[in-house]
C-alpha positions in Angstrom: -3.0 17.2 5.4 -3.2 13.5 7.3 -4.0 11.7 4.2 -6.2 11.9 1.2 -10.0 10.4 2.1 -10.8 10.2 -1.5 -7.4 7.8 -2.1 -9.0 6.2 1.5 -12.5 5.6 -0.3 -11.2 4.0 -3.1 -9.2 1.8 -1.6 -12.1 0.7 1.1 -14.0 0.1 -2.6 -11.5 -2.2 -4.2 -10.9 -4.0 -0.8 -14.3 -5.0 -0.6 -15.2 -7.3 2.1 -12.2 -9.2 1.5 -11.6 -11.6 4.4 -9.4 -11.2 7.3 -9.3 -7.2 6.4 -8.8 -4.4 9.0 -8.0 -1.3 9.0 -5.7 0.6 11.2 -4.9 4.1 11.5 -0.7 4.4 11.9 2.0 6.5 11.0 -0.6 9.4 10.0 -2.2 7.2 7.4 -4.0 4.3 7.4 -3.0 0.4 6.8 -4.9 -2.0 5.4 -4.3 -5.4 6.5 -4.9 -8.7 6.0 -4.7 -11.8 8.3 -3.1 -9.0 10.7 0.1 -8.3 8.1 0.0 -5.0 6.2 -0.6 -5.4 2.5 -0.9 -1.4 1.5 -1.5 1.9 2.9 -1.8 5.6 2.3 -0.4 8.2 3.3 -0.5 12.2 2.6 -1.4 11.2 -1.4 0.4 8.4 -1.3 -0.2 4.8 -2.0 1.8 2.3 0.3 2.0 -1.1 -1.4 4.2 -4.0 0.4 5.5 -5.8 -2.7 8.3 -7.6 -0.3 12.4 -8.0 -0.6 12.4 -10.2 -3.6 10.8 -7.7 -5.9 11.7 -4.2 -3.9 14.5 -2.9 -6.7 12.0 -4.1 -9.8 9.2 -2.3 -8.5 11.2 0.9 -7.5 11.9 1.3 -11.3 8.8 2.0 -12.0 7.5 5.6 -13.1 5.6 7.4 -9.7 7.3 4.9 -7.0 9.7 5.8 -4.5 11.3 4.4 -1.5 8.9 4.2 1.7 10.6 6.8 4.3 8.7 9.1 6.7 10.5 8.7 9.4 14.2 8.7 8.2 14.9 4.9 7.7 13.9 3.6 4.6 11.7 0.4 4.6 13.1 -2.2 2.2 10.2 -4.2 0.3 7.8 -0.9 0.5 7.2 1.5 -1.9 5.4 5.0 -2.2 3.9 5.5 -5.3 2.6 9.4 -6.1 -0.9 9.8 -7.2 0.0 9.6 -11.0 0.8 6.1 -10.2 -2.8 5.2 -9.4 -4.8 7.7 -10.9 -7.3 5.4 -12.5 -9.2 2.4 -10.6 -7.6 -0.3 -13.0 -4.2 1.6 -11.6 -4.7 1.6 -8.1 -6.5 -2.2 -8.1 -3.3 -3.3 -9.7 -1.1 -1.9 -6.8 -3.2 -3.0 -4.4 -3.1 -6.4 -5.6 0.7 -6.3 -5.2 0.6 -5.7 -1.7 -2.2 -8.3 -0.8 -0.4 -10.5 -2.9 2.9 -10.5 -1.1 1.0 -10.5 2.1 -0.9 -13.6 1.3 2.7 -15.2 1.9 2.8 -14.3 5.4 1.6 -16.5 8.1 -1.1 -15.0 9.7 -0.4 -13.2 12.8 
């Protein structure tokens, strides 16, 4: 399996037509950005959601997250959260908020 196209559609719905979104396909997945820095993702059934250094431990404490490796080396400030973590659209718009939220910090690119 690449990645879940249902988790893909809902996530294309809560986006919306938000501005400065694109879409990339990467590591297997796909990345959802905004102002060219990566707010979330998916990948397999995952949800990626950048919530940044400051918050990294706090979120990683939550039920259905864990660490953000697929390749061997750990990405500090992402998380992977299973699909009991998101399994209702109030859910998975709150994660995705997260990740556009921290990415709003970043200057555009």
């Amino acid at each position: 399996m690449a990645y879940d196209e249902n988790l893909a559609s809902r996530i294309d719905v809560a986006l919306g037509d938000l501005p400065g979104l694109t879409s990339k396909k990467m590591f297997g997945g796909i990345g959802y950005l905004v102002n060219g820095n990566m707010a979330c993702g998916l990948y397999k059934e995952y949800l990626i959601v950048r919530v940044g250094p400051d918050r990294y431990q706090e979120v990683l404490e939550k039920e259905h997250t864990k660490v953000f490796d697929i390749t061997g080396r750990p990405m500090t400030g992402w998380v992977m959260v299973a699909p009991q973590g998101y399994a209702d659209d109030v859910a998975l718009r709150v994660w995705i908020q997260q990740g556009l939220d921290f990415a709003s910090t970043l200057p555009a690119k």
